[in-house]
N, C-alpha and C positions, 0 to 999 in steps of 0.2 A: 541654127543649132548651137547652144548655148555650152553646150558639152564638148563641143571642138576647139573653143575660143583655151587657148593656155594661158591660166594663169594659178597661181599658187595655190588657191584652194581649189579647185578640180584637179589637181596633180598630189594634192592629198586625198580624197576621196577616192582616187583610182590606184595610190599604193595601200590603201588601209580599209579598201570595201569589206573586205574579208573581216577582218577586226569589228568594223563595226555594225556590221552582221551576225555574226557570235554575242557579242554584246547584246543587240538587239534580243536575239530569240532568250539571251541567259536571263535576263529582266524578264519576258513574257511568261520565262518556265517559273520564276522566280515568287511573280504577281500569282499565278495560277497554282503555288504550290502554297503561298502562304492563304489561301481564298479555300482550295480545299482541304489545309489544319484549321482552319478556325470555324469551318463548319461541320466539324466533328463534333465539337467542344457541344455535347448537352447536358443539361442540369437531369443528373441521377434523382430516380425514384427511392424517396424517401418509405420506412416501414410503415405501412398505415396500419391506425387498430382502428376496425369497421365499427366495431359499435360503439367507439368514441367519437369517428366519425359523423354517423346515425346521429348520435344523442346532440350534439353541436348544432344538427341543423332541427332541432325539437320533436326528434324520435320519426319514424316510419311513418306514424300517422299523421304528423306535419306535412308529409312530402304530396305534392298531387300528380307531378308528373315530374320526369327527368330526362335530360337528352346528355350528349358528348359527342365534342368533335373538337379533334385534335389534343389540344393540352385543355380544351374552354366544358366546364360542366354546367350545365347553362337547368335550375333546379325552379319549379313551380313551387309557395309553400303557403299553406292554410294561413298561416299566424307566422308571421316573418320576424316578430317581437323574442318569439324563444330562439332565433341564433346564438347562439356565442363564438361569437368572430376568435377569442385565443385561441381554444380548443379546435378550429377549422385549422388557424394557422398552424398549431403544432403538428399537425396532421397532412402534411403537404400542400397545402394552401395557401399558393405565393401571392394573391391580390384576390380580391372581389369586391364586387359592385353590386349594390343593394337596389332595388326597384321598390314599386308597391307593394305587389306580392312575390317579385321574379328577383332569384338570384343568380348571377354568372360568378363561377370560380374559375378562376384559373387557378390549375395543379401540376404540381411536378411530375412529369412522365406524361403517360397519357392515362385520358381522362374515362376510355372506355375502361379502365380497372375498377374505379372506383365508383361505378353503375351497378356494380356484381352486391355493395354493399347498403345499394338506398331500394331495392327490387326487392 
């Protein structure tokens, strides 16, 4: 037994358990307080105007299918030429990703809002 043997530091661990047990748990609350402020922190939905939206990805009848999930609009389009990537951007449209005819946007907030305006 390692713990009976007296010497200077087991003779501090046994006046100052307390102490650094308090310590301890203060850091755990501490980690876990700042873990759940920073996962509050979301990027606010910007005002979209839908049929600038629309016209950006080359009106309704460009569109062939549309899905959402999550923040990700994930958009089928006839003629992927009439995009206008500014006009998406201004419009809450933090990145996207161009395919052959498939586009994926990521949007600020969530993405089933902006299904109400390509339907």
């Amino acid at each position: 037994m390692i713990f009976l043997i007296e010497n200077p530091f087991n003779r501090f661990l046994q006046d100052n358990a307390i102490w650094i047990a308090l310590s301890f748990a203060f850091l755990i609350l501490l980690t876990i307080g700042i873990i759940f402020i920073s996962g509050k922190k979301q990027t606010k939905a910007q005002k979209v105007d839908g049929q600038a939206f629309t016209m950006a990805l080359g009106g309704k009848e460009n569109i062939i299918s549309c899905s959402a999930k999550g923040s990700r609009l994930t958009i089928a389009l006839k003629d992927i030429s009439l995009l206008d990537e500014g006009k998406l951007k201004s419009n809450g449209v933090l990145s996207l990703i161009k395919m052959t005819q498939k586009l994926i946007l990521v949007v600020a907030g969530k993405a089933e809002g902006y299904l109400s305006y390509l339907r």
